[in-house]
DOTOR-840680 format. One record per atom (N, C-alpha, C, O): residue in one letter; residue number from 1; atom name; x, y, z. Coordinates in Angstrom, 2 decimals. Example, Ala and Ser with C-alpha at 12.3 -4.5 7.8 and 13.67 -1.06 7.14 Angstrom:
 base marmi miza      px      py      pz
    a     1    N   13.19   -5.69    7.80
    a     1   CA   12.30   -4.50    7.80
    a     1    C   13.20   -3.30    7.80
    a     1    O   14.24   -3.32    8.46
    s     2    N   12.85   -2.25    7.08
    s     2   CA   13.67   -1.06    7.14
    s     2    C   12.90    0.03    7.87
    s     2    O   13.41    1.14    8.04
END
This chain:
 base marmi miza      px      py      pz
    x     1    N  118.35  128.83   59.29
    x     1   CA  118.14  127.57   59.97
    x     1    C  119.45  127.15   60.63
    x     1    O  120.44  127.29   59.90
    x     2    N  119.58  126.86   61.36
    x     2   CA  120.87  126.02   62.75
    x     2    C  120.87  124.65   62.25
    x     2    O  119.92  123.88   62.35
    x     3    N  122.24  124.35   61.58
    x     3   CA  122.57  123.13   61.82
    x     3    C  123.43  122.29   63.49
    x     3    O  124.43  122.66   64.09
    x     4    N  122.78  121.47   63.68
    x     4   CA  123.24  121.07   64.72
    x     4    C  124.28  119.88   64.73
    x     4    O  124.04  119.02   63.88
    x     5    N  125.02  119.73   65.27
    x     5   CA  126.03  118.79   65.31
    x     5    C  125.74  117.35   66.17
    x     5    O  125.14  117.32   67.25
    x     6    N  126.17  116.44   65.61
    x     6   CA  125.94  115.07   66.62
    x     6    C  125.97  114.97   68.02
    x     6    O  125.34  114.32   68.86
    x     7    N  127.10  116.01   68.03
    x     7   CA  127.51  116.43   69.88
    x     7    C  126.31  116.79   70.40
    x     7    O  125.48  116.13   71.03
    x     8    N  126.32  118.32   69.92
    x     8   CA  124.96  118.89   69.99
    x     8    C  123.71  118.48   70.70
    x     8    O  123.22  118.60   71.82
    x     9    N  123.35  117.83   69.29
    x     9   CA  122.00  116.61   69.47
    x     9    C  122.12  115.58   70.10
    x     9    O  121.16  114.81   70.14
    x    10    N  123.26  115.29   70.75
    x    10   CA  123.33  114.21   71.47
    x    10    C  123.46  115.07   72.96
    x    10    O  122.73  114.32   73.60
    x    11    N  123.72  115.72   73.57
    x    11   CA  123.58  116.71   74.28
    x    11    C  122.59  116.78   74.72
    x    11    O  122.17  116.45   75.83
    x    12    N  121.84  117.50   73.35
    x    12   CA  120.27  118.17   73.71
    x    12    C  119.21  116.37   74.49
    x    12    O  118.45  116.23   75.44
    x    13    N  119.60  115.70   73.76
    x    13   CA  119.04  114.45   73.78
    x    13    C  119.66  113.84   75.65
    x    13    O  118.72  113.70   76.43
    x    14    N  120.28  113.71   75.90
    x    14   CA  120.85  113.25   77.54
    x    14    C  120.18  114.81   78.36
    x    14    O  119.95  114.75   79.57
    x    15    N  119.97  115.79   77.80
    x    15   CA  119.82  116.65   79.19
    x    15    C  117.70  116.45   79.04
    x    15    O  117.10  116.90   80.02
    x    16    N  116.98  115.94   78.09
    x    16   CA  115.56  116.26   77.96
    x    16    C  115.31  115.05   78.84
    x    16    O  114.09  115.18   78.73
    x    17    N  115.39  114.27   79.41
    x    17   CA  115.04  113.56   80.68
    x    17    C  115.10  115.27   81.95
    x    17    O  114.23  115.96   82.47
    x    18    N  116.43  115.27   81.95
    x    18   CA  116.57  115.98   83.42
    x    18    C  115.66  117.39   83.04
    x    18    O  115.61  118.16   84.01
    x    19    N  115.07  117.79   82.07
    x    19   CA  114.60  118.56   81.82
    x    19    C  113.46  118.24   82.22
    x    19    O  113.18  118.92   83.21
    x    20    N  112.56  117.45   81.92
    x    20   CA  111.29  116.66   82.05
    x    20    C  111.09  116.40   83.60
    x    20    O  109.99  116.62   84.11
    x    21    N  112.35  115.86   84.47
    x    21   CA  112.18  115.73   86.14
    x    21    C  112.09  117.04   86.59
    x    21    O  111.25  117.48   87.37
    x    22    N  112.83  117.52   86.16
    x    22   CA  112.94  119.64   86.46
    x    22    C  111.32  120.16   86.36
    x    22    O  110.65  120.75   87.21
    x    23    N  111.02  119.81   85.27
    x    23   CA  109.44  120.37   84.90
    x    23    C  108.21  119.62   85.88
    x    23    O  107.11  120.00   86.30
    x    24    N  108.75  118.73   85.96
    x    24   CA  107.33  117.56   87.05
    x    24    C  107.65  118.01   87.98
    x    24    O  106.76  118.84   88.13
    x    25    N  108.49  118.15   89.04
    x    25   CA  109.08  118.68   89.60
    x    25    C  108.30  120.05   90.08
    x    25    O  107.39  120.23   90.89
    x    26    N  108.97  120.85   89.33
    x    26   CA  108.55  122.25   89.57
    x    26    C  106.90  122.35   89.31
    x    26    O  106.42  123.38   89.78
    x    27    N  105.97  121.46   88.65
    x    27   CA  104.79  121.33   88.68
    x    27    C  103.70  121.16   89.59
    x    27    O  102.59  121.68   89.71
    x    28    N  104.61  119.95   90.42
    x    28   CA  103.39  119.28   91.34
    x    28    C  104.39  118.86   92.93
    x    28    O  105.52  118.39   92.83
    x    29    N  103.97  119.03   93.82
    x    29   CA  104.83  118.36   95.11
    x    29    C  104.17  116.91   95.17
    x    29    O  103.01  116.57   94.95
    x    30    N  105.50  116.04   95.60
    x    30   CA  105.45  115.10   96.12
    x    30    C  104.33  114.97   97.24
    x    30    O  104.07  115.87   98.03
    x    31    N  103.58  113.51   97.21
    x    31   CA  102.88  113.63   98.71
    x    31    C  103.66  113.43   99.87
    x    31    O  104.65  112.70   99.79
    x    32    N  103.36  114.01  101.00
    x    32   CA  104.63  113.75  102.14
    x    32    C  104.88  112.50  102.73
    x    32    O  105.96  112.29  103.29
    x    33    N  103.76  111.41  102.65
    x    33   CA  103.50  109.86  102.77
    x    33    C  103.59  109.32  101.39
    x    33    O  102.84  109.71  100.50
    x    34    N  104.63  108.29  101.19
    x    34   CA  104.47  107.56   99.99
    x    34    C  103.58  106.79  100.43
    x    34    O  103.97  106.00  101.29
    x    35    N  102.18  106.73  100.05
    x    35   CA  101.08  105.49  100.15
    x    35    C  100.87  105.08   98.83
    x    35    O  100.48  105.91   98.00
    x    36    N  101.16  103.49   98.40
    x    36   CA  100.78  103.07   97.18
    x    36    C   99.27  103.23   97.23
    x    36    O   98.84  102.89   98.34
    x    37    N   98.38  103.61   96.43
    x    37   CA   96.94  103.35   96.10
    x    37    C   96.27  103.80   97.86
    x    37    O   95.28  103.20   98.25
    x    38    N   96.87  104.75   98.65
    x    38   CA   96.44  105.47   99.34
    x    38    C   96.69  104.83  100.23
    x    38    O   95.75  104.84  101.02
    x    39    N   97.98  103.90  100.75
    x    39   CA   98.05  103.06  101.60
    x    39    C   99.64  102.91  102.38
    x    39    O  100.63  102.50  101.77
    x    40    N   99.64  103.14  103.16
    x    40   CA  101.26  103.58  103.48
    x    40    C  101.58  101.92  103.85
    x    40    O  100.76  101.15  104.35
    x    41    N  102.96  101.59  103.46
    x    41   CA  103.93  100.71  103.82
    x    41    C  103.01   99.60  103.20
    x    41    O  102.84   98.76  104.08
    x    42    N  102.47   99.32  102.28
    x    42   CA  101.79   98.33  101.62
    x    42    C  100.99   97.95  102.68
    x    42    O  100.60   96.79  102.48
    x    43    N  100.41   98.59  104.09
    x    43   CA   99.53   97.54  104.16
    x    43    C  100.02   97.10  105.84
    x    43    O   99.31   97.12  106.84
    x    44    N  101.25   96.77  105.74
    x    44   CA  102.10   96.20  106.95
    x    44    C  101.89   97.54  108.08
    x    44    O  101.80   98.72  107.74
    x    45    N  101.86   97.06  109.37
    x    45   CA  101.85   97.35  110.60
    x    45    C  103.12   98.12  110.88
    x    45    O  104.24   97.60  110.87
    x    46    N  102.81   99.75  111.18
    x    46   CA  104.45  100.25  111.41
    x    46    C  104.67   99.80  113.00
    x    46    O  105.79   99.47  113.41
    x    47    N  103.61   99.81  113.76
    x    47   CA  103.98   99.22  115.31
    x    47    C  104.42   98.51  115.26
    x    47    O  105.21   98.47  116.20
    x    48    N  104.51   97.11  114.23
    x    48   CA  104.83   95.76  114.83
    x    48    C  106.37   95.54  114.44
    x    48    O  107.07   94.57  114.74
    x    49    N  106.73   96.72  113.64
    x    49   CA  108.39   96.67  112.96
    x    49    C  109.36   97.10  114.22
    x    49    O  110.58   96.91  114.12
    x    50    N  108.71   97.80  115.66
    x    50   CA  109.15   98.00  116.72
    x    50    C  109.58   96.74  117.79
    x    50    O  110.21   96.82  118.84
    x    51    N  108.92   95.42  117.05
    x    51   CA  109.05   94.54  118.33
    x    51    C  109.78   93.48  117.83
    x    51    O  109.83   92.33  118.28
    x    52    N  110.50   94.06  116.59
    x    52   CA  111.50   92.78  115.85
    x    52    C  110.99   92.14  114.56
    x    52    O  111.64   91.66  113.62
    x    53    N  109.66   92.27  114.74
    x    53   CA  108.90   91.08  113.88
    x    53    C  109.19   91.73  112.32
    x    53    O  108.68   91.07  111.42
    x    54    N  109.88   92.82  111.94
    x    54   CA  109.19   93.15  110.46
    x    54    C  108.36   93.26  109.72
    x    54    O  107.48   93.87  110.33
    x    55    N  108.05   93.08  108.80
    x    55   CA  106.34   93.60  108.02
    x    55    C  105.74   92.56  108.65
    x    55    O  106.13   91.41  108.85
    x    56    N  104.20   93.43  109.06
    x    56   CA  103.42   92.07  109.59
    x    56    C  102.17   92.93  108.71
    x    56    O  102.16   94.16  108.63
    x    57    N  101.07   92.00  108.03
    x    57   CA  100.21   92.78  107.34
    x    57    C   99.11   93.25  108.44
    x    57    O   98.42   92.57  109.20
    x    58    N   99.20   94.39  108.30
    x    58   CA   97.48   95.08  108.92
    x    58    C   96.34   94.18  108.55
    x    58    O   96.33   92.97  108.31
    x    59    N   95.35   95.09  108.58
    x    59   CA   93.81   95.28  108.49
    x    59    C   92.99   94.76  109.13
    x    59    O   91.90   94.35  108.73
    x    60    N   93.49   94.72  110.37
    x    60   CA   92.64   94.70  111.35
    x    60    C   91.70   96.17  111.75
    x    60    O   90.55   96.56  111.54
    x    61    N   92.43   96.49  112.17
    x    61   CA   92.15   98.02  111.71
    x    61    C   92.80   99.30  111.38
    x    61    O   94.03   99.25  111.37
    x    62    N   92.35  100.25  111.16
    x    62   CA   93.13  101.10  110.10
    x    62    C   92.82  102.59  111.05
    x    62    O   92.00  102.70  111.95
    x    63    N   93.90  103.82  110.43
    x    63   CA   93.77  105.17  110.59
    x    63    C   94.44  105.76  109.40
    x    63    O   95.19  105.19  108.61
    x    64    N   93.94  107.33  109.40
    x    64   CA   94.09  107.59  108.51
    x    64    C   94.92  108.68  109.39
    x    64    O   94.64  109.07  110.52
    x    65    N   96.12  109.11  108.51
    x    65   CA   96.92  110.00  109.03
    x    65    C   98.19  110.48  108.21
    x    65    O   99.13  109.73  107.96
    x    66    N   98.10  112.21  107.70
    x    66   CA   98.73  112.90  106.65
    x    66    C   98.57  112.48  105.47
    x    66    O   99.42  112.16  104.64
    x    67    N   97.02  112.48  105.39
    x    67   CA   96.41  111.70  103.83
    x    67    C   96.74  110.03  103.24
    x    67    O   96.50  109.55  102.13
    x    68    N   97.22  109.55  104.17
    x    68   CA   97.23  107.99  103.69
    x    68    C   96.86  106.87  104.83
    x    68    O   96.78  107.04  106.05
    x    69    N   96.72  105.97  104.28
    x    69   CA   95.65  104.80  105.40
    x    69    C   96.82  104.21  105.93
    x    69    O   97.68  103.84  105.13
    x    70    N   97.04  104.04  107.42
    x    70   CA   97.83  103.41  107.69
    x    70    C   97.27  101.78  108.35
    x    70    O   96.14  101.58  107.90
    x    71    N   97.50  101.18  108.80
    x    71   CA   96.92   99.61  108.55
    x    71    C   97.25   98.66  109.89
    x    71    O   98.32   98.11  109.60
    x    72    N   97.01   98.39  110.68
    x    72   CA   97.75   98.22  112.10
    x    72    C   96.96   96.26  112.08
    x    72    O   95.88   96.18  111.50
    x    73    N   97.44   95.19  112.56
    x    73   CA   97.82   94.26  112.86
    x    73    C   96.66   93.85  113.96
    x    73    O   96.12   92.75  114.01
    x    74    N   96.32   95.24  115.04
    x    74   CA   95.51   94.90  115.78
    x    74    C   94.74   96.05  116.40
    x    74    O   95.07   97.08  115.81
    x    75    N   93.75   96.32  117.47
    x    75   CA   93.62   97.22  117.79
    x    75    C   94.57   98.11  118.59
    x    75    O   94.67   99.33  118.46
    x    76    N   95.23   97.35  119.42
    x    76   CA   96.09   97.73  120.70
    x    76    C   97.44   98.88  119.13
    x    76    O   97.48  100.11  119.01
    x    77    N   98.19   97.93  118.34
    x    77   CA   98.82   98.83  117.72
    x    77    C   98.75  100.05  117.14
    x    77    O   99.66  100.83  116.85
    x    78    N   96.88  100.20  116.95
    x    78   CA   96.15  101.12  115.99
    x    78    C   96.29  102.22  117.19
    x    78    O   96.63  103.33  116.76
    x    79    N   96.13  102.16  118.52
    x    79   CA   95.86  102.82  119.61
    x    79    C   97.35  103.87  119.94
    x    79    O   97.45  105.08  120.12
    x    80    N   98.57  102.57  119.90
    x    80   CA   99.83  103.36  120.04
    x    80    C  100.39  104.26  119.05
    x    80    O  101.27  105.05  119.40
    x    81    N   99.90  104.21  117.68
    x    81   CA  100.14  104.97  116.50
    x    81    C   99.36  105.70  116.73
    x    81    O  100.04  106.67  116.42
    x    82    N   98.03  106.31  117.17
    x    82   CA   97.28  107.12  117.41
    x    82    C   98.11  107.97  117.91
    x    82    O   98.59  108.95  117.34
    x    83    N   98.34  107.52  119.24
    x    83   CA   98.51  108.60  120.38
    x    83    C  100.09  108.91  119.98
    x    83    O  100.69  109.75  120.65
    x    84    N  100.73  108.28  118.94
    x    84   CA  101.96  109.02  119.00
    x    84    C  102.82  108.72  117.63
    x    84    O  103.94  108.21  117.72
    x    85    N  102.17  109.11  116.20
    x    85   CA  102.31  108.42  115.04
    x    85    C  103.98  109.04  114.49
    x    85    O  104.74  108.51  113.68
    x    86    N  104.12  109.98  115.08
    x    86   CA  105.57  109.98  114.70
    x    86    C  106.76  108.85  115.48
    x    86    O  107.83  108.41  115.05
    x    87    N  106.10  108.65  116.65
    x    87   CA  107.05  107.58  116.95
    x    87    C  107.32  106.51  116.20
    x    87    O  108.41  105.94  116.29
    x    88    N  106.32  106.09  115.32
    x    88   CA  106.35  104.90  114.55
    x    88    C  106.21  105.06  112.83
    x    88    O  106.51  104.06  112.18
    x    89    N  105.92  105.87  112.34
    x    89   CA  105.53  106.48  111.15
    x    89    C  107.04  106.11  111.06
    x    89    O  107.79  106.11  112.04
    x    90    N  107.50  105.72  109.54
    x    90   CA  108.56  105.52  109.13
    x    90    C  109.31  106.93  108.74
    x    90    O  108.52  107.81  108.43
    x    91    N  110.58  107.28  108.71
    x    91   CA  111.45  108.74  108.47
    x    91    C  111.31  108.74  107.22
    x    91    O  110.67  107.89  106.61
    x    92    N  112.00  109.86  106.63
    x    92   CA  111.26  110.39  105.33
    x    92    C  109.78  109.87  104.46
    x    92    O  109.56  109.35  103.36
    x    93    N  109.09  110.25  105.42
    x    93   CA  108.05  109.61  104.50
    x    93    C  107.18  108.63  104.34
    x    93    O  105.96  108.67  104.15
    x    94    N  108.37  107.22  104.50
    x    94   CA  108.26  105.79  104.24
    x    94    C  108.91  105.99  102.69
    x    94    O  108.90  105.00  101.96
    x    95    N  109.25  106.78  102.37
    x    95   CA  110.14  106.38  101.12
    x    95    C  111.08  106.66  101.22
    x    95    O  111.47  107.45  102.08
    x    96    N  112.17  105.82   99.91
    x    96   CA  113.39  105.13  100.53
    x    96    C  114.53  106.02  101.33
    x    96    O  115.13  106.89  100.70
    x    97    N  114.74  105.86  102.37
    x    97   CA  115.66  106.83  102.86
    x    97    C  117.44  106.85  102.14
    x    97    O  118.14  107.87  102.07
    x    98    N  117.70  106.01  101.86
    x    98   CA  118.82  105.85  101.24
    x    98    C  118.94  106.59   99.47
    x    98    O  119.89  106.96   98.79
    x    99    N  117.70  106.54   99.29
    x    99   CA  117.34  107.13   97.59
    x    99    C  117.74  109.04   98.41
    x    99    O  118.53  109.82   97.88
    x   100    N  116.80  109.43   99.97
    x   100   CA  116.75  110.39  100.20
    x   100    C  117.88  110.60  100.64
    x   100    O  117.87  111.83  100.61
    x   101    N  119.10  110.26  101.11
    x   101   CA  120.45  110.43  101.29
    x   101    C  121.21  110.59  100.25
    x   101    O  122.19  111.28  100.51
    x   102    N  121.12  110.08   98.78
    x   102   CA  121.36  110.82   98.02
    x   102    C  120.62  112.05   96.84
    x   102    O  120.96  112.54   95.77
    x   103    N  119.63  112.14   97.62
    x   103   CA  118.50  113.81   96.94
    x   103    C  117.73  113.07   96.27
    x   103    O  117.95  113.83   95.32
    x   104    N  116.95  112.22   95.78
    x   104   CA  115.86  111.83   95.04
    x   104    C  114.76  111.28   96.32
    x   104    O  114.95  111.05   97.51
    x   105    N  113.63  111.18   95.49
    x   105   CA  112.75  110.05   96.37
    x   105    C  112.31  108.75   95.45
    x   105    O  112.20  108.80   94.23
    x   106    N  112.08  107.48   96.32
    x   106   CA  112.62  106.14   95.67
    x   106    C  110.94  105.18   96.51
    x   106    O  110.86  105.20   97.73
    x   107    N  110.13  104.66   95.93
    x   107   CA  109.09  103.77   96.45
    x   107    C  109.96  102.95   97.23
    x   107    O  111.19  103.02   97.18
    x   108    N  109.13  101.99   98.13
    x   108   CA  110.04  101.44   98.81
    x   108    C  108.87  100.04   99.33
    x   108    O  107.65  100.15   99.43
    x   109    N  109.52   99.07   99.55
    x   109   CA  109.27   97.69  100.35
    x   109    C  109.10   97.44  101.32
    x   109    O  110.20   97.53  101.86
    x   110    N  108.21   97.06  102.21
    x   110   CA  108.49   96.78  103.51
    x   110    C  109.45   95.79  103.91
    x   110    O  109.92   96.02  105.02
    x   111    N  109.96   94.59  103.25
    x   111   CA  110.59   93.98  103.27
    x   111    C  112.27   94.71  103.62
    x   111    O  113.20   94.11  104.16
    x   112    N  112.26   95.98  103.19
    x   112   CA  113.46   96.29  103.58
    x   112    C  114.01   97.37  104.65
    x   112    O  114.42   98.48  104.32
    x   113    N  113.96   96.92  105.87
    x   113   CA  113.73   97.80  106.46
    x   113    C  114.67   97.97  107.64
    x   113    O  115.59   97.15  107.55
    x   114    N  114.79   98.92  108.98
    x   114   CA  115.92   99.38  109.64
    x   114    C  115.54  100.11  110.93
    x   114    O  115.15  101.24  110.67
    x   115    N  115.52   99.85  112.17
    x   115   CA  115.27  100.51  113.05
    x   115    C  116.53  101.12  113.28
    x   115    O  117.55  100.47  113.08
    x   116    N  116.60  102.51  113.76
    x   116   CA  117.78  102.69  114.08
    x   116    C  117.19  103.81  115.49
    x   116    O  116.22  104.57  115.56
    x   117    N  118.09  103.53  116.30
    x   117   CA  118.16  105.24  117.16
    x   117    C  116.15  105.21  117.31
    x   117    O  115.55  106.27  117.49
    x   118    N  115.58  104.19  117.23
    x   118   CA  114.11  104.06  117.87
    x   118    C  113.47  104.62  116.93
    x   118    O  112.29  104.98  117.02
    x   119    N  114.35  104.78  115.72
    x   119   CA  113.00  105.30  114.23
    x   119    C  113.04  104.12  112.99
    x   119    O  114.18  103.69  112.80
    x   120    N  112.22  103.68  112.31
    x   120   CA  111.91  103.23  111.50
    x   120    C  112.24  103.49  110.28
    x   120    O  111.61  104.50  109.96
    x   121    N  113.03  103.05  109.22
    x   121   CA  113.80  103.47  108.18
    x   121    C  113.62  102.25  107.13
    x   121    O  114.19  101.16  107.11
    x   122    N  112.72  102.77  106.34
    x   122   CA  112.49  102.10  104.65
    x   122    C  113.34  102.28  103.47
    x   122    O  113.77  103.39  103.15
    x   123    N  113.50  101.54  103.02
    x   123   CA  114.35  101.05  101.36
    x   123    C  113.49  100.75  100.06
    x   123    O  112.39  100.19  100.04
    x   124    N  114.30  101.28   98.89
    x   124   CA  113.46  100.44   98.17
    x   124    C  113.55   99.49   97.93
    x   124    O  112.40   99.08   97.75
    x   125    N  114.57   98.36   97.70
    x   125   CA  115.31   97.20   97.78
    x   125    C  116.44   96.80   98.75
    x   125    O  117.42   97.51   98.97
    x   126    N  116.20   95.45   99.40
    x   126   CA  117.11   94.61  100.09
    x   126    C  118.56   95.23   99.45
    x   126    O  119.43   95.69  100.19
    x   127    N  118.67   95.18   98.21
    x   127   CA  120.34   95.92   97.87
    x   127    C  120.26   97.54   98.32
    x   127    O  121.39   97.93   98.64
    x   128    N  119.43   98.37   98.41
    x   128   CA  119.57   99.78   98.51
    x   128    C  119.77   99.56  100.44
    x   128    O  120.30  100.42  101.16
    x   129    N  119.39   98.67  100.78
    x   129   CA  119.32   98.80  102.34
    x   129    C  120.43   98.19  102.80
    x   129    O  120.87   98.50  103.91
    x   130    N  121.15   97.07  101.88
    x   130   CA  122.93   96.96  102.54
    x   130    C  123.42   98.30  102.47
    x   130    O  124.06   98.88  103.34
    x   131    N  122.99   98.83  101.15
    x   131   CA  124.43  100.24  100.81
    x   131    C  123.65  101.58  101.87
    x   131    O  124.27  102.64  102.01
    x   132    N  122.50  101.42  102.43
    x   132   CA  121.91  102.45  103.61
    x   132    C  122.89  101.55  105.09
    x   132    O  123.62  102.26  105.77
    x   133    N  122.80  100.48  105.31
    x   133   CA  123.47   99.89  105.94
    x   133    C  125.37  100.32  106.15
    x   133    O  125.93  100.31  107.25
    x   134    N  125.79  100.52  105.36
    x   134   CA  127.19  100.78  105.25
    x   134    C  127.77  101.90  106.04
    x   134    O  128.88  101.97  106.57
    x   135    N  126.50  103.03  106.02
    x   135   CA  126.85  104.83  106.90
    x   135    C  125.52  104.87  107.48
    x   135    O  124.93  105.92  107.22
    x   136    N  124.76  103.92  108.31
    x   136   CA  123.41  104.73  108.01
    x   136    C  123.37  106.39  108.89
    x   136    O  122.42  107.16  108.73
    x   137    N  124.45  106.69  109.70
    x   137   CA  124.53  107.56  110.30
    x   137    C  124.60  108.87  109.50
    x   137    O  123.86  109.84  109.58
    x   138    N  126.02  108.62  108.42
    x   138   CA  126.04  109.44  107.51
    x   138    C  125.07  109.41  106.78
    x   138    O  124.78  110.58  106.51
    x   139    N  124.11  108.40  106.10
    x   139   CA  123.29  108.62  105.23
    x   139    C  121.83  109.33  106.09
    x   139    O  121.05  109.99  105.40
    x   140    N  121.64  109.21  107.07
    x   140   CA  120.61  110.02  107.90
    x   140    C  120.79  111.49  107.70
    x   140    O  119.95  112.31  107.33
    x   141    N  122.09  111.68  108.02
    x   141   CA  122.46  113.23  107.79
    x   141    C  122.19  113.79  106.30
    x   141    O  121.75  114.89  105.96
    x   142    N  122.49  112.95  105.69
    x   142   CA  122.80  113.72  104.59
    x   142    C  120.93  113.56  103.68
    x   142    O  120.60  114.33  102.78
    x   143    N  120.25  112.73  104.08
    x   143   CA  118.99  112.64  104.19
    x   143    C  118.18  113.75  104.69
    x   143    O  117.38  114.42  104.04
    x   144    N  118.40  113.83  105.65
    x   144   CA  117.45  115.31  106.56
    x   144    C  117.75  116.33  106.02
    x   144    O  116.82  117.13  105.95
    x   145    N  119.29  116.82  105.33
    x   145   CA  119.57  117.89  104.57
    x   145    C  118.92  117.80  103.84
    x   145    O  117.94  118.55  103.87
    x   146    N  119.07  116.81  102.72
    x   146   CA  118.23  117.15  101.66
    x   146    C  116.30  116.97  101.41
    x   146    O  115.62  117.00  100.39
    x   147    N  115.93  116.77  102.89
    x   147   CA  114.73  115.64  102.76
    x   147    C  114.09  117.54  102.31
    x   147    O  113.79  117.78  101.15
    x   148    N  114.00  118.47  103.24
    x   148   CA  113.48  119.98  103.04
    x   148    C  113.19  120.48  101.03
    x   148    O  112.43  121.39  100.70
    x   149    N  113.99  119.63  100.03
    x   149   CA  114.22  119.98   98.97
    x   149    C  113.30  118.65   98.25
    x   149    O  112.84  118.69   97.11
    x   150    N  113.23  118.07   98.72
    x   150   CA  113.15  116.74   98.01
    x   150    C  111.58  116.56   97.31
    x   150    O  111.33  116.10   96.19
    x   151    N  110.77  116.99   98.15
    x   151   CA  109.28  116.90   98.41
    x   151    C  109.31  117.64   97.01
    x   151    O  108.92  117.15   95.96
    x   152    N  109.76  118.70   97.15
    x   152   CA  108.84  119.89   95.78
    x   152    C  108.33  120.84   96.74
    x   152    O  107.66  121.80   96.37
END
């Protein structure tokens, strides 16, 4: 029988989390749209984050696009996301790009959010979107590197 030492077991004990993300992980891929309950950006209008206004809630009417409902404000918005949903579809995903600048993926708020360079950029918190705020140039980069790994 192996006696183990406090170190040891305290060891074994800090690495069985990262063991457990390793295993989920290697189990199942991420969906490529974070949609809560099948619903991207809670709900809010990604067109209308183009004209200044910030989250404005949908359901006027809706599309469905890369397995999650997206939710548009009006018809006219539902029409321009149609014909060109990457223009407006939020970058990584809609989840948090700043979580994805440093290699994880992070749910995220509409409340916190970032046009940059004519793309749409989500946070998970008002604090994660000052510290995306600080490089967002660098944190873009270093985002797209890792976004290829991130999914699963």
């Amino acid at each position: 029988m192996t006696n183990l030492t406090r170190r040891a077991t305290f060891g074994l004990a800090l690495a069985a989390p990262a063991l457990l993300f390793t295993t989920r992980r290697a189990l199942a891929a991420e969906p490529e749209i974070y949609a809560e309950n099948g619903i991207a950006i809670d709900g809010s209008d990604p067109v209308a984050y183009f004209a200044g206004n910030g989250p404005v809630a949908g359901g006027a009417a809706a599309l469905s696009w890369k397995g999650a409902s997206w939710q548009f404000s009006d018809a006219r918005n539902a029409a321009a996301f149609e014909a060109d949903p990457k223009a407006y579809a939020p970058q990584f995903g809609g989840y948090c790009a700043y979580a994805a600048s440093r290699g994880y993926l992070a749910p995220t708020i509409p409340e916190a959010w970032t046009i940059h360079d004519g793309q749409l950029f989500l946070n998970a918190s008002l604090r994660a979107r000052t510290l995306w705020l600080r490089d967002i140039e660098g944190n873009i980069a270093k985002g797209r590197a890792n976004w290829p790994g991130i999914l699963g």
